[in-house]
C-alpha distance (Angstrom), angle and dihedral (degrees) to the residues before:
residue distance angle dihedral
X1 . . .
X2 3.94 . .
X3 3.86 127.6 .
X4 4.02 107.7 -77.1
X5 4.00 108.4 -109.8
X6 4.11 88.6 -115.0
X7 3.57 144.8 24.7
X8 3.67 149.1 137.6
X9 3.72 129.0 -143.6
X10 3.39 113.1 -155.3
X11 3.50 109.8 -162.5
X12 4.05 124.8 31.3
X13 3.84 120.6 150.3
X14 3.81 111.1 -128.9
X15 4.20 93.0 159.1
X16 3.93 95.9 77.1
X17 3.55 95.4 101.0
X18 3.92 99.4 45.8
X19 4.12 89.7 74.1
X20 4.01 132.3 23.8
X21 4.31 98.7 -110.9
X22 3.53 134.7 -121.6
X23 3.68 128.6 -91.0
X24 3.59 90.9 -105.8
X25 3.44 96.2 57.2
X26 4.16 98.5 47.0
X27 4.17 79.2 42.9
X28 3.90 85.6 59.0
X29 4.37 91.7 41.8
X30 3.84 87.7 54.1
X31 3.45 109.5 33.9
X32 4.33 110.1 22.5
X33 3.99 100.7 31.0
X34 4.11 96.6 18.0
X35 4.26 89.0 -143.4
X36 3.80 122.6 148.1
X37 3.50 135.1 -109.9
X38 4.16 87.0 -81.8
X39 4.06 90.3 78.6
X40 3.76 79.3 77.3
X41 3.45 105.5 49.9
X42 3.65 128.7 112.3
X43 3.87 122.6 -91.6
X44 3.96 135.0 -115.2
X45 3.83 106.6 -151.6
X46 3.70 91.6 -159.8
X47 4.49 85.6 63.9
X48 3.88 94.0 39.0
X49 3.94 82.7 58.0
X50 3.63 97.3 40.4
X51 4.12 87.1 56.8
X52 3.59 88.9 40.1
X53 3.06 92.8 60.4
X54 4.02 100.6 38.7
X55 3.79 85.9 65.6
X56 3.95 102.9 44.6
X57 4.34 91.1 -102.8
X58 3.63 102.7 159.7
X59 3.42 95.3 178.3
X60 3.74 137.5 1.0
X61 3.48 132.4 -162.2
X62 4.07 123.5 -129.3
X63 3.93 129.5 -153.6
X64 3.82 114.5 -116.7
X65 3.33 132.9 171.5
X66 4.28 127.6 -134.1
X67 3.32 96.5 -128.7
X68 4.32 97.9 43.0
X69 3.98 106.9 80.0
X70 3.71 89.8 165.6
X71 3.63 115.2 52.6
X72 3.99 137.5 111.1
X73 3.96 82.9 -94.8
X74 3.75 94.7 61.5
X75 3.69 89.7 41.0
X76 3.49 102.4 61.4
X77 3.66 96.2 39.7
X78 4.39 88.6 57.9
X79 3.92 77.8 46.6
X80 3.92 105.6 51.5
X81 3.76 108.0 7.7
X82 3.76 84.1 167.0
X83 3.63 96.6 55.5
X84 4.10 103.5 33.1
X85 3.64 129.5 40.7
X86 4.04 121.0 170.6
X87 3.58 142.7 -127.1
X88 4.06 117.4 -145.6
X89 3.26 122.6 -136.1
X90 4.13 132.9 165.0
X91 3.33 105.0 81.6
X92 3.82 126.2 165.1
X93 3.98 99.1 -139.1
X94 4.00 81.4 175.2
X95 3.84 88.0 68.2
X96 4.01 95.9 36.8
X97 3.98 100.9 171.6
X98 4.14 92.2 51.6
X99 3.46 102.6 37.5
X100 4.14 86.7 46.3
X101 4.20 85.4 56.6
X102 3.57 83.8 53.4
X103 3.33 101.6 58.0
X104 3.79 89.9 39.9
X105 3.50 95.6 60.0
X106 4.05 86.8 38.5
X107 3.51 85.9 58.5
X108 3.65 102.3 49.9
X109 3.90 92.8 46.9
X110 3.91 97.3 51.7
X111 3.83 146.6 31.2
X112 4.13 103.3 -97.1
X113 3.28 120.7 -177.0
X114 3.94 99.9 -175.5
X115 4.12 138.0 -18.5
X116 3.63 113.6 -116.9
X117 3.61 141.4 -152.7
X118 3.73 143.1 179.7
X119 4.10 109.7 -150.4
X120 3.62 88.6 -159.4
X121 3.83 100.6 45.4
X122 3.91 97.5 72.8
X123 3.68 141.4 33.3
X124 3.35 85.7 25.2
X125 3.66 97.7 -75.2
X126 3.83 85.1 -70.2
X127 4.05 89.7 129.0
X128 3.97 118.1 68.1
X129 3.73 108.0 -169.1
X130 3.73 96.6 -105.7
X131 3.95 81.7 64.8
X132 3.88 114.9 109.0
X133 3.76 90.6 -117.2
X134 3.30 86.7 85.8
X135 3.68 112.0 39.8
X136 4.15 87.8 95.9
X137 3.51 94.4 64.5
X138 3.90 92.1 38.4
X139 3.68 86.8 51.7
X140 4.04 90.8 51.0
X141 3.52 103.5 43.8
X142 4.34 83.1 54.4
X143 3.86 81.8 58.4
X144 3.48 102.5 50.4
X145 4.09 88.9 28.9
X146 4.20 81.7 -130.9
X147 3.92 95.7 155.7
X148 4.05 114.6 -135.2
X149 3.13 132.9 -147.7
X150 4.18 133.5 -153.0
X151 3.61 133.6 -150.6
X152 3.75 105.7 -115.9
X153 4.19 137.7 -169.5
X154 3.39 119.4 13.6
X155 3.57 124.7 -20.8
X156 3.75 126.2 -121.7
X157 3.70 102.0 -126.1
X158 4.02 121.6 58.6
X159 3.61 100.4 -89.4
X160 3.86 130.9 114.8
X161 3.86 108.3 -75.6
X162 3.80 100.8 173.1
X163 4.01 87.2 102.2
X164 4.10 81.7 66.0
X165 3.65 96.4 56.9
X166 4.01 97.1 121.0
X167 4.33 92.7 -134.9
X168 4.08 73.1 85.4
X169 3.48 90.3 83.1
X170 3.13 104.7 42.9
X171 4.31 92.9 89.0
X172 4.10 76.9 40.2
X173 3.89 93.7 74.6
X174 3.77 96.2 27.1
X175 3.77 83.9 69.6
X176 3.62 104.6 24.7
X177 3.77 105.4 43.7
X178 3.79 91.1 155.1
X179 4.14 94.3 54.9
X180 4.04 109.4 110.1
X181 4.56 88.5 -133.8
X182 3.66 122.6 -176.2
X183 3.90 136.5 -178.1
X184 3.75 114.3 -135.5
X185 3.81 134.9 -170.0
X186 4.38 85.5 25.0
X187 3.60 123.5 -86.4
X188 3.90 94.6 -97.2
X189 3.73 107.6 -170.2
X190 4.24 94.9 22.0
X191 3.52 97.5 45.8
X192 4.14 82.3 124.8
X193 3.99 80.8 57.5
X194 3.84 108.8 38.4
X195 4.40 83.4 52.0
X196 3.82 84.4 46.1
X197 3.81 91.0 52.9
X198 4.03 95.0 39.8
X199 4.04 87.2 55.9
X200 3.88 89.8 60.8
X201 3.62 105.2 35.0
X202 3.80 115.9 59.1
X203 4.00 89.8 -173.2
X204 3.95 89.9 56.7
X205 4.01 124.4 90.9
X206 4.06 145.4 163.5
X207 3.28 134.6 -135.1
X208 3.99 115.8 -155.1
X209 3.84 94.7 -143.8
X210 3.84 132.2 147.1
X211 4.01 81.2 23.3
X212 3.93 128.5 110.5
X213 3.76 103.8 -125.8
X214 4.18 94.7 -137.4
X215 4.17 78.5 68.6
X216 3.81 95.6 51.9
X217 4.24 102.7 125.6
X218 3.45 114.3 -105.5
X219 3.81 89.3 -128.3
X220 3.78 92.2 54.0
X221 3.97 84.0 54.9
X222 3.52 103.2 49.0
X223 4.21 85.2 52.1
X224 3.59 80.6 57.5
X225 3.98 104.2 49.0
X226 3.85 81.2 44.6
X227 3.69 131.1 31.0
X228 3.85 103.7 -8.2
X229 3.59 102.0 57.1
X230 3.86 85.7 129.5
X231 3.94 100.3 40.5
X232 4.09 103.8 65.5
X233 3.84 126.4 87.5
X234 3.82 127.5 -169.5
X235 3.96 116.5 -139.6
X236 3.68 118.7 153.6
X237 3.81 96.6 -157.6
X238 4.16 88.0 -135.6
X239 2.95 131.6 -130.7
X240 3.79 94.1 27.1
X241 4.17 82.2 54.8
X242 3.68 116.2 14.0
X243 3.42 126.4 -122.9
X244 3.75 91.7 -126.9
X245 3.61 92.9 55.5
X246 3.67 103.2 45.7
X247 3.50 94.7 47.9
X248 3.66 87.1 50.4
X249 3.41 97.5 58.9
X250 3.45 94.3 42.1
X251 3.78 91.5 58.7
X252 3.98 87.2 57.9
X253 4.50 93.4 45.4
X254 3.58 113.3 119.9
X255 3.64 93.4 -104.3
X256 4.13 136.5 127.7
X257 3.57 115.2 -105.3
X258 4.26 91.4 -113.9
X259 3.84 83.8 46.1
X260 4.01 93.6 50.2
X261 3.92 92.7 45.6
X262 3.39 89.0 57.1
X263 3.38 100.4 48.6
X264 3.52 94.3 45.1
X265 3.84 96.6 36.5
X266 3.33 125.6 -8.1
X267 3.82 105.6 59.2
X268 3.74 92.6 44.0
X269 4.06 84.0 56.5
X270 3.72 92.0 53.0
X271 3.49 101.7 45.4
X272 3.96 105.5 34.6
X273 3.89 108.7 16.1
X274 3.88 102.8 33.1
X275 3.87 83.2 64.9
X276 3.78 95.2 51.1
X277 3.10 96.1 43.1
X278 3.54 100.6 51.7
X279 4.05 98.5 69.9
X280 3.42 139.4 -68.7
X281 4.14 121.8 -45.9
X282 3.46 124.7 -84.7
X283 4.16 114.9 -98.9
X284 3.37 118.3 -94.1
X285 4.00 123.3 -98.9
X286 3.49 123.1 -129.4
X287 4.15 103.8 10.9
């Protein structure tokens, strides 16, 4: 099946080069994805564009981090503002009101289309997202309506993942009806429970990244073809997937053609771009 005419991937990795990576993450190359040593190689813009555009990506979406100003991230946002916008992740939710200024300023500064976190990827996966820890950044991400999005089912690399189980969030949109929440990287083994969830919360998405398509759960795409037309997200989570072939096999999914679009396109445009699009955030309250 050809390339769709449009879609966005939002989330690909073009920082892996900038800094030799952590244990974990060569642990999760070798043993989880089985890639080579390339997956960590620096980036040319000029070849990310080139498959971009080979497989109808408008725009993609790169990882940065708060506290990193100069990385490949930042640089090819300043480059092609029309082609990559970020999402911000590193944030300290132990130290609330600095890391919050952070991503204030972070915000103001650059084109970011969500925050991020990973419960399992700090404190030890002690802190499940329905954990107070996190109810400052909830509460400032409903201010600036900056959606967020949270690492759910089990992680890649051998470390707890228990905090990723998406039940987590289900006291999360009980309280915080007006937070923008997505699941990223799947929900791989609660898909059962992250559709459940997605059914009762109209605020509450997922976002197929770092997963191959052809292993998508035939429950999660019958929720698609039916009632959550609106609710899934494609990101390929490149280089660990490639944008070439997770577009490809989303072309050949099961899917309608609306349903596809949207998945591909359309409900990435609503949730991320429409926002940034739209004007500049609102001001901050209280600093």
């Amino acid at each position: 099946m050809s390339s769709p005419q449009r879609a966005h991937d939002c989330l690909i990795n073009v920082h892996f080069g900038d800094k030799e990576q952590p244990d974990w993450m060569r642990r999760v190359k070798n043993e989880y994805f089985r890639r080579d040593d390339s997956v960590f190689g620096p980036w040319d813009m000029a070849k990310v564009l080139d498959e971009m555009d080979a497989n109808g990506v408008r725009r993609a979406i790169v990882t940065g981090n708060v506290r990193d100003r100069d990385s490949s991230s930042i640089r090819f946002v300043e480059a092609r503002p029309d082609r990559f916008s970020l999402t911000v992740g590193g944030l300290d939710l132990l130290r609330p009101m600095p890391s919050l200024k952070l991503l204030q300023s972070f915000i103001a500064d650059y084109p970011v289309a969500y925050a991020s976190v990973g419960p399992a990827f700090w404190g030890d996966g002690a802190y499940p997202p329905d954990h107070a820890v996190y109810y400052p950044l909830y509460t400032k991400c409903c201010e600036l309506d900056l959606p967020l999005c949270l690492n759910t089912g089990l992680p890649g690399p051998p470390i707890a993942g228990e905090a990723q189980n998406p039940i987590h969030l289900d006291r999360v949109c009980v309280r915080f009806p007006e937070l923008r929440l997505c699941m990223i990287h799947g929900a791989d083994p609660w898909w059962d429970t992250a559709v459940r969830l997605m059914l009762k919360y109209p605020n509450l998405h997922l976002m197929t990244s770092a997963w191959a398509p052809k292993y998508l759960p035939e429950s999660l795409l019958h929720y698609m073809r039916t009632r959550g037309g609106g609710k899934i997200i494609f990101g390929s989570d490149a280089p660990v997937l490639s944008i070439t072939r997770t577009i490809g096999e989303a072309m050949r999914l099961d899917l309608p053609d609306d349903v596809r679009d949207n998945y591909l396109y359309g409900n990435a445009q609503r949730f991320f771009f429409d926002r940034l699009e739209s004007g500049p955030l609102p001001p901050a309250i209280g600093y």
